[in-house]
LUMKOLSE-430930 format. One line per field, with one value per residue (C-alpha): residue number from 1; y, x, z. Coordinates in nm, 4 decimals, decimal comma. Layout:
BEGIN
seq <- c(NUM|...)
Y <- c(Y|...)
X <- c(X|...)
Z <- c(Z|...)
//
This chain:
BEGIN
seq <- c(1|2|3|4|5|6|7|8|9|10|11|12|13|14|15|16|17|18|19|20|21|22|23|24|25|26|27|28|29|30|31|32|33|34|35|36|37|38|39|40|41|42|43|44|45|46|47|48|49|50|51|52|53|54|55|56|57|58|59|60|61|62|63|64|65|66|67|68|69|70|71|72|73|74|75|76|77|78|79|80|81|82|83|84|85|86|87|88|89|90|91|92|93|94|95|96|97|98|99|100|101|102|103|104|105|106|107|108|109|110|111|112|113|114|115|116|117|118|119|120|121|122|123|124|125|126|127|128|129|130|131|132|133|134|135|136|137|138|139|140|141|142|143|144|145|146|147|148|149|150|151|152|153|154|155|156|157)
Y <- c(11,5599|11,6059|11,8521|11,9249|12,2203|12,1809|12,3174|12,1308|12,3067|12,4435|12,1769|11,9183|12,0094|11,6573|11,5102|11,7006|11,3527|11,2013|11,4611|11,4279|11,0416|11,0607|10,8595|10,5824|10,5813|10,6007|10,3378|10,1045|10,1806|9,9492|10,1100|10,2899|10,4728|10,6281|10,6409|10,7428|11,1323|11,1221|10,9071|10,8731|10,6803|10,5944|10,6212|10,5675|10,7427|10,7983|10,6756|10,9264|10,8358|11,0572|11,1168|11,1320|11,2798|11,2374|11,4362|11,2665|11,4204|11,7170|11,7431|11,9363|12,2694|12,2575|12,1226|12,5365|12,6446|12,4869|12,6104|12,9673|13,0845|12,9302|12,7216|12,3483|12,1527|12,0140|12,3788|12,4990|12,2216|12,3046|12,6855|12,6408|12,4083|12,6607|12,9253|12,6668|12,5222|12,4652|12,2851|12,0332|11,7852|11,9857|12,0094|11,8453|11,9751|11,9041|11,8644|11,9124|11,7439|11,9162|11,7031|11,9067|12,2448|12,1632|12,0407|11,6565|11,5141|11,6145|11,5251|11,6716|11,5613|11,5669|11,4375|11,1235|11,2646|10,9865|11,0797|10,9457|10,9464|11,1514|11,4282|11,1372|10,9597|11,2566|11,3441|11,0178|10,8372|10,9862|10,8249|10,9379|11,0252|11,3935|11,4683|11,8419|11,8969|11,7933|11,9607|12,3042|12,2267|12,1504|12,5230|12,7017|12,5550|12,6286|12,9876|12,9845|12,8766|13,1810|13,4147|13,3056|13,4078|13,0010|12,9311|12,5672|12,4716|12,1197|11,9804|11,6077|11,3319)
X <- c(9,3890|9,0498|8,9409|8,6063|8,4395|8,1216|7,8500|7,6591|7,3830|7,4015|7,1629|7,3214|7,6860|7,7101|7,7098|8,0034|8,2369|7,8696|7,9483|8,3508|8,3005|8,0136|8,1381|8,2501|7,8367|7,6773|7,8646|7,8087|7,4521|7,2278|6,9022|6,8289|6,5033|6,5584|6,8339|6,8327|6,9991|7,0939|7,0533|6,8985|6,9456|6,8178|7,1088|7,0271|7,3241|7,3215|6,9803|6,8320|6,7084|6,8401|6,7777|7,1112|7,1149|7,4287|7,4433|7,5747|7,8990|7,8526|7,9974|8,2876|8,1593|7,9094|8,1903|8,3043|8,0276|7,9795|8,3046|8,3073|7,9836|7,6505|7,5869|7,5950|7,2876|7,4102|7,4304|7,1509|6,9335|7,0729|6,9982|6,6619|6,5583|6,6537|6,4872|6,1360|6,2111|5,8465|5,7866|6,1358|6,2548|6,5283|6,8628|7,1682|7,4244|7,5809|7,9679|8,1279|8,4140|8,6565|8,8919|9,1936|9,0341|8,6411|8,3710|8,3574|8,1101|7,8218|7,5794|7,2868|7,1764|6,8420|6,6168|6,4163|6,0430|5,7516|5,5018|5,2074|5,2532|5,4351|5,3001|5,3515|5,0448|4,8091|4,9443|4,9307|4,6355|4,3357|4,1248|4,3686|4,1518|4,1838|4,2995|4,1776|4,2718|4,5950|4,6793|4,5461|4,7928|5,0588|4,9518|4,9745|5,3096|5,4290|5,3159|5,4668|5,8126|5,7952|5,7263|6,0003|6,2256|6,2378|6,1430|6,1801|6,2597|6,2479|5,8740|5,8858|5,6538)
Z <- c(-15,3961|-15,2105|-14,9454|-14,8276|-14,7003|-14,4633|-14,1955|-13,9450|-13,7861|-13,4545|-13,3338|-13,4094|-13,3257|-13,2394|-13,5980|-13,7395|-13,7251|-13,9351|-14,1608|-14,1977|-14,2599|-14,5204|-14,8065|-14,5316|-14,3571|-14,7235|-14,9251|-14,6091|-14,5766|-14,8281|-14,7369|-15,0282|-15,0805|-15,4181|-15,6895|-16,0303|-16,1147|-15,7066|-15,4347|-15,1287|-14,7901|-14,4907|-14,1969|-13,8322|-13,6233|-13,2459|-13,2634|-13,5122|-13,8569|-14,0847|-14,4799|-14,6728|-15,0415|-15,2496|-15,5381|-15,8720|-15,9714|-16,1494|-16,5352|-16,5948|-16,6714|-16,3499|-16,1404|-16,2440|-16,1879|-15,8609|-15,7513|-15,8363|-15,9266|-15,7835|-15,4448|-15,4514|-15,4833|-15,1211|-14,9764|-15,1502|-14,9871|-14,6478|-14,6745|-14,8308|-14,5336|-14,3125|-14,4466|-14,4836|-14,1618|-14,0789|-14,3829|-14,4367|-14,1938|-13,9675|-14,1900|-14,0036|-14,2489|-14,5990|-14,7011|-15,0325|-15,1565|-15,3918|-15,6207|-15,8080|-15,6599|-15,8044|-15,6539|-15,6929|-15,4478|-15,1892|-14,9526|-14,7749|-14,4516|-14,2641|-13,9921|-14,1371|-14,1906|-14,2243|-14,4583|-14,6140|-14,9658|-15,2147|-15,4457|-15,7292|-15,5978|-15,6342|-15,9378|-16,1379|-15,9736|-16,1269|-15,7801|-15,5506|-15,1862|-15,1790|-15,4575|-15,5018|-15,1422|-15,1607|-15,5062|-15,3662|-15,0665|-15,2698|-15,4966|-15,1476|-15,0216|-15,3754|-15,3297|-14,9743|-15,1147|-15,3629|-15,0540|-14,9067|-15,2525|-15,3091|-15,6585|-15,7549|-16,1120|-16,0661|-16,0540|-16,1567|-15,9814)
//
């Protein structure tokens, strides 16, 4: 038995059936732009590119935690881009999918933002152009995330 619980931004009232249909958009969509612990996709709908992140299905003990104690991944991504909004792509919405009354799956959903490059190109490539401007940048947003009351505990490339 699944049920899902969701919230689309005010914005974008107009993607709540996006939303509802999720699994149906991403399984059909083959533009991947990164996989490996969660994936990411490309989706254009009602011509907008949007970014969608599915979130790998959580073990058993963090599909309890999930449930009763701590925000999803999904929501947590959706709430932190609202509070950042001037630094994230604008946050459509996320939806969470229970399965026997846990959470099974979810998905966070965005406006597509073109960038550059990556932080992983500063960080690994020792001739990277800019490099000390960019890492300073990257220092101050980090300190602007933490003056917001975001602390991030992830940090990979």
């Amino acid at each position: 038995m699944l049920n899902s619980k969701f919230i689309v931004n005010e914005s974008f009232k107009n993607f709540q059936e996006f939303l509802l249909n999720i699994k149906s958009y991403f399984q059909e969509n083959k533009h991947t732009i990164h996989k490996a612990r969660n994936e990411l996709k490309v989706i254009e709908h009602e011509n907008k590119k949007l970014v969608v992140k599915y979130f790998k299905i959580p073990h058993l003990i963090n599909k309890f935690v999930y449930t009763f104690f701590k925000s999803s991944k999904a929501k947590k991504s959706y709430d932190y881009a609202l509070k950042i909004d001037k630094f994230t792509p604008k946050p459509i919405g996320y939806i969470e999918f229970y399965k026997f009354g846990l959470l099974n799956e979810s998905y966070f959903v965005s406006e597509k933002f073109d960038y550059n490059f990556t932080i992983r190109e500063p960080l690994l490539d020792i001739n990277f152009p800019n490099k000390n401007e960019i890492l300073k940048s990257f220092a101050k947003f980090t300190f602007d995330l933490h003056q917001a009351g975001i602390f991030h505990f992830d940090y990979s490339p």
